[in-house]
C-alpha positions, 0 to 999 in steps of 0.5 A, a space after each residue: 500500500 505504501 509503495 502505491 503511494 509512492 508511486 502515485 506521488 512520483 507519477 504527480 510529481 513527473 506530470 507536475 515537472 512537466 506542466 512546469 517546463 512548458 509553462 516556463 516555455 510559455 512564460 519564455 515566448 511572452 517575454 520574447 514576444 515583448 521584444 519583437 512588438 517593441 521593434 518588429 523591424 530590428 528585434 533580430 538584431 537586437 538579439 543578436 547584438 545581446 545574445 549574452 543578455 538573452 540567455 542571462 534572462 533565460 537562466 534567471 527567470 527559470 532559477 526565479 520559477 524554481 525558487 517558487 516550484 521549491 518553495 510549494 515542494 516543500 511547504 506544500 507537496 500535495 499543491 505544487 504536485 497537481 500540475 493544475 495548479 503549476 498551470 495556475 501559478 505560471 498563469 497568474 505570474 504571466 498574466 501580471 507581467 503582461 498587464 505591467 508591460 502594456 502599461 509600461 509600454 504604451 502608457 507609462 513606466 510609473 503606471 504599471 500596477 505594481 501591486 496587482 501580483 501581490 493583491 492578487 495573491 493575498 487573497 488567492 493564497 496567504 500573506 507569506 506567500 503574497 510576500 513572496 511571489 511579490 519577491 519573485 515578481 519583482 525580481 522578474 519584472 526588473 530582469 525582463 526590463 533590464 534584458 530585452 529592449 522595453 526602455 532603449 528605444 525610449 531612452 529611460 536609464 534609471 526607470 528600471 530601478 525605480 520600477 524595483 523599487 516601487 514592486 518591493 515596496 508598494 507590493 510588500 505594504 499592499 499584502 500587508 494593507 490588504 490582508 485582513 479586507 473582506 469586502 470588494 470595496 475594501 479593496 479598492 481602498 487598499 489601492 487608494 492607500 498604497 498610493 500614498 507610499 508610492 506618490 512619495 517613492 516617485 517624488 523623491 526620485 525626482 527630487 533631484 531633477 525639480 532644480 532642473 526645470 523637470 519638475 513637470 515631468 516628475 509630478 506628472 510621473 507622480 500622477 501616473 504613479 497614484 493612477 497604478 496603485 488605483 489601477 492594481 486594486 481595480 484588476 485586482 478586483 477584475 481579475 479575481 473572480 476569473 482565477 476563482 472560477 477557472 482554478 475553483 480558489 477560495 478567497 474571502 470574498 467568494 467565502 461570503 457569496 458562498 454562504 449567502 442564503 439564495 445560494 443554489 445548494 443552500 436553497 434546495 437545503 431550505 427548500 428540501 430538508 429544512 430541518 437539515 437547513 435549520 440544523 446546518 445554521 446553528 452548526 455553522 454558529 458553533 462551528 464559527 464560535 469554536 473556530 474564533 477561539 482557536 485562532 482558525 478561519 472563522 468564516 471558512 469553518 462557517 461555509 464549511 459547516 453549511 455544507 456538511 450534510 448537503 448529501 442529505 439531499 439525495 434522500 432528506 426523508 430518510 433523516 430524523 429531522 426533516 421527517 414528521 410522523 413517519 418514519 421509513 426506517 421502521 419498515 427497512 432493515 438495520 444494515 439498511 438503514 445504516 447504509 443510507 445514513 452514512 452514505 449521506 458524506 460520500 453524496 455530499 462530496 460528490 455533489 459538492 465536486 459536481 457542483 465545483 464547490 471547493 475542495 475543502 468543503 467536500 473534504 469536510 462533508 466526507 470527513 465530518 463524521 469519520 469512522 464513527 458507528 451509527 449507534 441506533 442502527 448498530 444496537 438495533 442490529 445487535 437486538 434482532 441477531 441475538 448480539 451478532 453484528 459487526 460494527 464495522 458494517 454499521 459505522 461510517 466510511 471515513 476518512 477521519 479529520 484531517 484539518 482542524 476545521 474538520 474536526 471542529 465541524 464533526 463535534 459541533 454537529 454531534 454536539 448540536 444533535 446531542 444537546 437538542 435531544 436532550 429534556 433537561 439542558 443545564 450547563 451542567 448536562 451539556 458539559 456532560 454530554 460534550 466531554 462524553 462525545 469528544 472523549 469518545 471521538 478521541 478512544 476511537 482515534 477520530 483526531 489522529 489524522 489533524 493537528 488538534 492538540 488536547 488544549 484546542 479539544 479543551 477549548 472547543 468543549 468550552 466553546 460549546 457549552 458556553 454556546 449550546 446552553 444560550 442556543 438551547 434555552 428554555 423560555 418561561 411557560 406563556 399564560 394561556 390568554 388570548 385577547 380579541 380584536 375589542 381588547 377583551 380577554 378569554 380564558 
């Protein structure tokens, strides 16, 4: 089994080596591309005056896109071995260079959107990353500008420096400005900041050419710069929702259109199985609560949990809550019975895929309840065949946990069901019941596969309580009055 596995990795590893090489071949034809658009009459010259230039730029721009290949090979192995996303990453990396170069070309050097790359990032990836394909960016830009003909045929010499500048510094400052927005309109007014620091930048590069008379070309410089920074934030919003759509990412702001009530999954959940609906709200509270006492992502572990039981779609009737007088497990067979129940992860994972939800949402609707057994069935089993049954056949298919947020889905949804059926819910009885089903989960290894320690068990059982004794409280009897239309009374 494990030599499969291995194999199976060298063989991602090989297709993911491969996508890199031709992507970088593309990356290579765009940047080559530049050259000849710039003198379609004299580029063969051109490249043949600097072929030492040409094949500096060749060898730098690949050792820049190995650093971040080696970068995902070690901090992310299972990331960088889909070539998809190799796919994904060149084509974010291109599309910038791209966008700076006509901007750069045609328009002006100081107008290029020097923090697009980086805004973009922040929110496709994380801010250590951000922070480093802002580095790479950079680096990249101030190569291709340095080695092809962008700036000879308009005579710029100290622009090409200035442009590094300005995409270490306003790139860094724009990850950290934009990190924490989770609004579209916040981030437009990342741009508007970062123009700050950049209008400065550009001013005192040209601090010394105001005692020469060129102080109109320094401030229209300036302009253009503010107008970049202004012009990141707009494609970074622009271009967002197109990365989201074609590699299936999840930003903050797709987190937010995903958890909306009039989305289609979570429609058919209100409209279907209601009573999974109104389940899956207060799971998502719990779930968010606990998540924000850990430090998690809080709306992840939300939209998570909205989507945990939407397999349930496939046969809602056959579950408790959305039954009513009726029953259909009474006339099936325990075996099953258990069967639909638990079936309802692998549906939910698949129709999450079949709906190009994100990966991580399918991961906890297959994930949410492990390898738990399905006690009413598995004791009912037991009393029909005289005590033999095998509880394997009665327990659910795994896998177990493999992120926090997983975990923290599985005990909020066994402990929202818990508490709910219970007749008496003190703090008191809730703490009991939570302890009993997190310790239960931890005797049957449903925590070996994620990074939750004891502290964060502890936590998270703290978390419920406190949340489950206000969610499920008990409300004064009401008088049985009833007033009529006249303010008069019957009793």
């Amino acid at each position: 089994m494990k030599g499969g596995h291995n194999g199976n990795n060298s063989l991602r590893a090989a297709r993911s080596a491969i996508v890199f090489v031709l992507c970088y071949l593309v990356l290579l034809a765009a940047i080559l591309l530049m050259i000849f658009i710039n003198n379609p009459s004299g580029w063969t010259e051109y490249m043949r005056n600097n072929i030492s230039g040409v094949l500096s730029l060749i060898v730098c721009t690949f050792l820049l896109c190995c650093i971040l290949y080696y970068y995902f090979y070690f901090e992310d192995r299972d990331f960088i071995f889909a070539a998809r996303n190799v796919a994904f990453l060149f084509s974010l990396f291109i599309l910038v260079i791209v966008i700076c170069y006509v901007f750069g070309r045609f328009v002006d050097i100081y107008a290029r959107p020097f923090a697009l790359i980086a805004l973009l990032s922040v929110f496709l990836f994380n801010r250590r990353q951000a922070i480093l394909f802002n580095f790479v960016f950079a680096l990249m830009m101030f190569l291709i500008d340095t080695y092809t003909n962008n700036f000879s045929i308009v005579g710029a010499t100290n622009e090409m420096y200035y442009s590094l500048v300005l995409c270490f510094v306003c790139g860094t400052l724009s990850v950290f400005v934009a990190g924490g927005i989770k609004t579209r309109g916040g981030l437009i007014a990342a741009g508007v900041i970062v123009a700050i620091p950049t209008l400065a930048i550009i001013l005192l590069f040209g601090l010394p050419a105001f005692g020469d008379g060129g102080w109109k070309r320094e401030l229209t410089s300036a302009a253009w710069g503010v107008l970049g920074s202004f012009v990141s934030s707009v494609l970074a919003l622009a271009l967002m929702p197109v990365f989201e759509r074609m590699y299936n990412c999840l930003t903050v702001f797709r987190l937010r259109e995903l958890t909306r009530t009039d989305a289609s999954l979570l429609m058919r959940l209100k409209t279907e199985a209601p009573g999974t609906f109104n389940h899956s709200l207060i799971v998502a509270q719990l779930a968010e609560t606990c998540a924000l006492a850990l430090g998690e992502n809080a709306e992840l572990a939300r939209a998570c949990a909205y989507y945990h039981d939407v397999g349930k779609l496939k046969q809602p009737d056959c579950f408790t809550e959305n039954q009513t007088d009726y029953n259909i497990h009474d006339e099936l067979t325990p075996e099953l019975s258990a069967d639909i129940i638990r079936s309802h992860a692998k549906d939910g994972y698949d129709l999450l895929i079949a709906n190009r939800m994100p990966q991580v949402f399918a991961d906890v609707a297959l994930e949410h309840h492990g390898t738990m057994p399905i006690k009413y069935f598995y004791a009912k089993a037991m009393k029909l065949s005289g005590g033999d049954a095998d509880v394997k056949d009665y327990s659910y298919l795994g896998p177990t946990p493999h992120t926090k947020v997983a975990a923290i889905v599985m005990i909020a949804d066994s402990a929202e069901a818990a508490v709910r059926s219970l007749k008496e819910r003190t703090p008191e009885t809730v703490e009991k019941v939570v302890r009993s089903l997190i310790e239960e989960r931890m005797d049957l290894d449903q925590f070996a596969d994620c990074d939750v320690t004891m502290r964060d068990l502890t936590t998270i059982r703290e978390t419920l309580v406190a949340a489950l004794s206000g969610v499920h409280h008990h409300r004064v009897e009401y008088p049985a009055i009833r007033f009529n239309r006249g303010g008069s009374v019957d009793e």
